[in-house]
Structure formats: structure tokens, C-alpha cells
N, C-alpha and C positions, 0 to 999 in steps of 0.2 A: 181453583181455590174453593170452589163452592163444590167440591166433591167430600162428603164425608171419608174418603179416602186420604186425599190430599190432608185433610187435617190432621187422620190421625197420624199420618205422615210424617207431617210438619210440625205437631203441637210442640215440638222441644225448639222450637226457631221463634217461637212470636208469644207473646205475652196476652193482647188485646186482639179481635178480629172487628174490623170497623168495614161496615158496607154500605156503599152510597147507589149504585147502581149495578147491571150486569147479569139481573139474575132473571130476562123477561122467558128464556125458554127451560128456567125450571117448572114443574110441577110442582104445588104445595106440599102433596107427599115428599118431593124431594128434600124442600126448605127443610122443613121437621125433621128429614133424618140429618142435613146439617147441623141444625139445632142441637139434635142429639150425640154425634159427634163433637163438637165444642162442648155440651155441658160433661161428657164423660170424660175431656182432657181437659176439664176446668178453665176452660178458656171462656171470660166474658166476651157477649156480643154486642157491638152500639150498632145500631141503626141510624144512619140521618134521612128522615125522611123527603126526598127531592119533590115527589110525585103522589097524592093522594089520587088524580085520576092518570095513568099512561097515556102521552101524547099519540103514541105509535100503536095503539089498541083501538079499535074501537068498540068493541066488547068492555064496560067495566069490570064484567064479573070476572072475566082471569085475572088480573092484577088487584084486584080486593081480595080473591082467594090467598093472593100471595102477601098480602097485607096481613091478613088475617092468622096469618104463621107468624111473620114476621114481628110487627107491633109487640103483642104481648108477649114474643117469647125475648125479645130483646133484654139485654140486661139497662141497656139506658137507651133513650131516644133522644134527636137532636131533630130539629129543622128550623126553618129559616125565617118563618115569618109567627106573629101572634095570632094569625087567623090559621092557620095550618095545623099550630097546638091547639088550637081550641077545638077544629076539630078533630084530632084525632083525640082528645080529651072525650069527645060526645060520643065518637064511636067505639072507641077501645078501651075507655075512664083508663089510658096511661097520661103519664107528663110527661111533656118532649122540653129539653132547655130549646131555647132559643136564639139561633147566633145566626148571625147577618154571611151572605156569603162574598169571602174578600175578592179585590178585585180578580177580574179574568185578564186585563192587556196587564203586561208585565212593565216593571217599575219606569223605565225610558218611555216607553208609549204613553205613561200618564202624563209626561211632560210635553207632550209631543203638539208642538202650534196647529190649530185647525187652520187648514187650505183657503184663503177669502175664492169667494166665489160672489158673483153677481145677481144668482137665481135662487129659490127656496127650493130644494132638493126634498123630493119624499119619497122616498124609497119603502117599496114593498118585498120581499125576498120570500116567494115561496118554497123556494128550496127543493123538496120531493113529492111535497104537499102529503106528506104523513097524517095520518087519520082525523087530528085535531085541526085540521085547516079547512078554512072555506075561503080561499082568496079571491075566487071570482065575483062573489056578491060585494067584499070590500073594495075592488079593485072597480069594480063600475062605479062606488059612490063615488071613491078619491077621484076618480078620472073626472067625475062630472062638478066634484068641487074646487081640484085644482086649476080648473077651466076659470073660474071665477074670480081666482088669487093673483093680483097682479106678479110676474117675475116667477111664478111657481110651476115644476114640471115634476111630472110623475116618472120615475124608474121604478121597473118591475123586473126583478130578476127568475130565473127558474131553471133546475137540472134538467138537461135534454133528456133524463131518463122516463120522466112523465108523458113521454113521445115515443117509449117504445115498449111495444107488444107485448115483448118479450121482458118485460121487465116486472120488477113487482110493485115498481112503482109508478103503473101503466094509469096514466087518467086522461081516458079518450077526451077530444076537444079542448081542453084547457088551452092546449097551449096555439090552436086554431084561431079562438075567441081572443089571446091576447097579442098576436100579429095582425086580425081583424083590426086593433087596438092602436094597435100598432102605426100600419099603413095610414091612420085617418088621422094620426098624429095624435090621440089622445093621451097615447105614454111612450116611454121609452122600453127597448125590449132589451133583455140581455139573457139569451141564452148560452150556459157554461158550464161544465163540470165543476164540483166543491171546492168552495177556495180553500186553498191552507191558510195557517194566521195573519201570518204580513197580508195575503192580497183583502184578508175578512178586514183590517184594520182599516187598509185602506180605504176600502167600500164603505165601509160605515162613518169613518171621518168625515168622508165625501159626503156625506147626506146629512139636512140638517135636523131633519125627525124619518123614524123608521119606526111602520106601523106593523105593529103584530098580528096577522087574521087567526088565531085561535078561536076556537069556541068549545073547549074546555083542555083544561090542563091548573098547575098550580104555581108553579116557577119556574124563571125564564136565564139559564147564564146569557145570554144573548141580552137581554135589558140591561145587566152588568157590563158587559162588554160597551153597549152607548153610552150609561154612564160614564166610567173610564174615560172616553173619547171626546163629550161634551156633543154627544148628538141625542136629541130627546126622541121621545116614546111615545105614542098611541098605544095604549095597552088595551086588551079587552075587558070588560067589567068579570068574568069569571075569571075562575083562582083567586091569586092574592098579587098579582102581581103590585100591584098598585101600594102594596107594604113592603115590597123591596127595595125601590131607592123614587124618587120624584118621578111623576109621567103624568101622561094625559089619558085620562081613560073614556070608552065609547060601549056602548051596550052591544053584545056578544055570547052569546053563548050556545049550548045544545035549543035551546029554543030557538032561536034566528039571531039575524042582524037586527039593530036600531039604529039604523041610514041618518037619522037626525043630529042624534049623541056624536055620532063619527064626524061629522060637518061640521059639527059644532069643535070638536076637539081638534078637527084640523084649524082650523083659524087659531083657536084660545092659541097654538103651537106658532104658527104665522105668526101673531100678534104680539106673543112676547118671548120671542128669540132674543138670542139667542137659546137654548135651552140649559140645565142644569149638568155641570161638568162636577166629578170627583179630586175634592183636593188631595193632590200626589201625596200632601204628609198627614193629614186625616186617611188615606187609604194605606197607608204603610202602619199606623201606628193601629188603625182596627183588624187589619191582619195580625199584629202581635198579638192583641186583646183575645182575637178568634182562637191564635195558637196556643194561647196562653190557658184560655178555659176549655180547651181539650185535655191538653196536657192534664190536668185539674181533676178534670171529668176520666180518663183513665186511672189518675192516680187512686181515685175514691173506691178505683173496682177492684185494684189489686191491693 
């Protein structure tokens, strides 16, 4: 769909072209010639902005190059937080609406009883440890503070792919350092292949805060998904996470860790649990709201 080909294609099938993600191994020359494609079969483009920096880059300049096509050539902009529009307000002077993103568990999981359990559960999931992640420097503080928490135990999850050579998401030692971890009983290890949804539910129900190791990125479905579930957030102080739904936040970002802030925000978590759950009929009726001023938002362009 992101072939100028495909569109002109397809321009007699679709009214509006709306793009949220997908497009990381185009070229900016490519984007453009998209652009010009849809503008010569009159097709308007929305933009929702997910990502001012690419979690999965570590380079910003390709993903701003592709920003920088995209942004101003859009016919309207969307994203999710009021720090997000603002800046792309300071860097591209466009206006993005701004609409919240609705839930991720689907309507029965909102309802769905949290598991009692006896311990404080805090879970880490570094998953492939994609370029925005520093979990090892997080994961030594948590370790060393949930030591201190009465009934509290650390889970750390991680793809076995970070463990092999042959992979691209090869990160020598990590996962050495967190069987070291392991064995001395400082956490729990769970090495696994990507859960699909039900067992994601699961996991994350099961814990009663799940800590982010980002150090740059802008928005999280995954902080949606624990709200949903009524399992709280350690978020990092970059992006905006912290203007998408309630958390606890710890300083983080391309500059380092602040070990202190993170201590500090596992207790505040500890101390008043339960954490903040989504009401099933305030998230049903903010999805209409969302769908509603899309709707709205197309209509204005045709």
C-alpha cells in the first residue's frame, strides 16, 4: 500500500489513506513519491503520529528524514498526547488533533478479575531489547530494591533471540548477566519465544507493576494494555508516556539512568497498590468518542 503503484491502482477502492505505522524501510524519496501519488488521485493523507523518535532506530536521523516527508505533507495530523502536538507544532508549525489511544485488551479482558496473589510482582520484559532499551542498568537497581520490599520479587522476561549470533537481535551477555541473577536468586528469569495475546494478558495481569527500560521513544500500546488489566507502570521520564493514562515515572533517557527516581517510584507503586485499572464503560464509550472524531476528521477532508 505504500507503493505509488498500489495506489494508483487502487485510488477507485478507498476515499481517505490513513497511516499509523509500517513505513520504517521506506526511503524519504520514496514517501514523496507516495505523497505524490495520492495527491494526483486526490486522495487525502492523515497521519497519526505514534513515534517522534523510532524505538527500533538508533540513528534518529532516518526516521526524522521520514518525518520530515511525512508531517507537512499530510492533509491532517493526529496523535495521542498534548506533548507530542506540541512538539511537532515546534518542529514542523503543523496542528495534530489529539485523541487518546483506545483500549488494547478487548471488551471481556476489561472485565476480567485480577488473580489475588500473596507477593508484589514486578515485572521487567525486555523482550528483543530493540534499540530504545537499557534493561540491564534497570534491572540491577529493581533487583537491589525489591530486595528491600517486604513480599516483593522481581520477573524478568527475555527472547532467546538476544542469545543467538545469528540473530539480529544478538546482545552478547545480557542474558549471561541475568542467569548470573538468576542463580543468586536476585530475580526470576523467564526465557521464551513472543507471547501471543491471551498468554501477553496473562503475564501482565499476573504482575502488579511492569517497568518500562526505555531511554527514548514517545508512546507505549503496552502501558495501555496494563491499564486495561489494572496492573500499574513505571514509565521512563522521556517521551510522554506519563500523558497517556496514570503511572509512575523514574528518570531515563539517552542521557542515563537516575537509580534514585526509579527506587523511589518502586515503593510510591509498593505503597499504593493496588495500581490504577480502566473502567470497562468509560473505555467503551472513549472508543466511540475516538471513533467518532475520526469519522468527523475524514469527513472534513472529503
Amino acid at each position: 500500500m505504500l507503493d505509488p503503484g498500489w495506489v494508483d491502482e487502487h485510488a477507485d477502492s478507498f476515499d481517505v489513506f490513513h497511516l499509523h505505522f509500517g513505513f520504517d524501510a521506506q526511503n524519504p524519496s520514496r514517501l514523496d513519491d507516495l505523497l505524490t501519488a495520492l495527491r494526483g488521485n486526490g486522495k487525502p493523507l492523515v497521519y497519526t503520529v505514534h513515534d517522534l523518535a523510532n524505538p527500533h532506530h538508533h540513528d534518529e536521523g532516518e526516521h526524522r528524514a521520514q518525518l520530515d516527508v511525512l508531517v507537512p505533507g499530510a492533509d491532517r495530523l493526529i496523535t495521542l498526547t498534548p506533548g507530542a502536538a506540541r512538539e511537532i507544532a515546534a518542529r514542523w508549525g503543523r496542528t495534530a488533533t489529539v485523541l487518546p489511544h483506545p483500549h488494547v485488551v478487548e471488551p471481556d479482558g476489561l472485565l476480567r478479575p485480577r488473580p489475588p496473589h500473596d507477593t508484589f510482582r514486578v515485572g521487567l520484559h525486555a523482550k528483543s531489547i530493540r534499540p530504545n532499551m537499557a534493561p540491564l542498568p534497570v534491572v540491577r537497581v529493581l533487583a537491589d530494591a525489591v530486595a528491600e520490599l517486604p513480599g516483593a520479587v522481581l520477573r524478568v522476561d527475555c527472547h532467546p533471540d538476544v542469545d543467538d549470533a545469528e540473530s539480529h537481535w544478538y546482545a552478547p551477555g545480557v542474558l549471561d548477566e541475568l542467569r548470573s541473577m538468576s542463580r543468586e536468586g536476585r530475580l526470576e528469569l523467564s526465557v521464551h519465544d513472543y507471547f501471543d495475546d491471551d498468554a501477553l494478558w496473562d503475564y501482565l495481569i499476573g504482575l502488579d507493576v511492569s517497568v518500562l527500560p526505555y531511554r527514548f521513544g514517545t508512546h507505549s500500546g503496552w502501558l495501555e494494555a496494563c491499564y486495561d488489566l489494572g496492573t500499574a507502570v513505571i514509565a521512563p521520564s522521556c517521551g510522554f508516556y506519563a500523558q497517556q493514562r496514570p503511572c509512575f515515572t523514574y528518570g531515563h533517557d539517552r542521557r542515563g539512568l537516575d537509580a534514585a527516581s526509579l527506587r523511589d517510584a518502586l515503593r510510591r507503586a509498593y505503597e499504593e497498590r493496588p495500581g490504577p485499572r480502566a473502567d470497562p464503560v468509560e473505555r467503551g464509550a472513549e472508543r466511540v468518542r475516538i471513533a467518532r472524531a475520526h469519522e468527523l476528521l475524514y469527513a472534513d477532508l472529503l
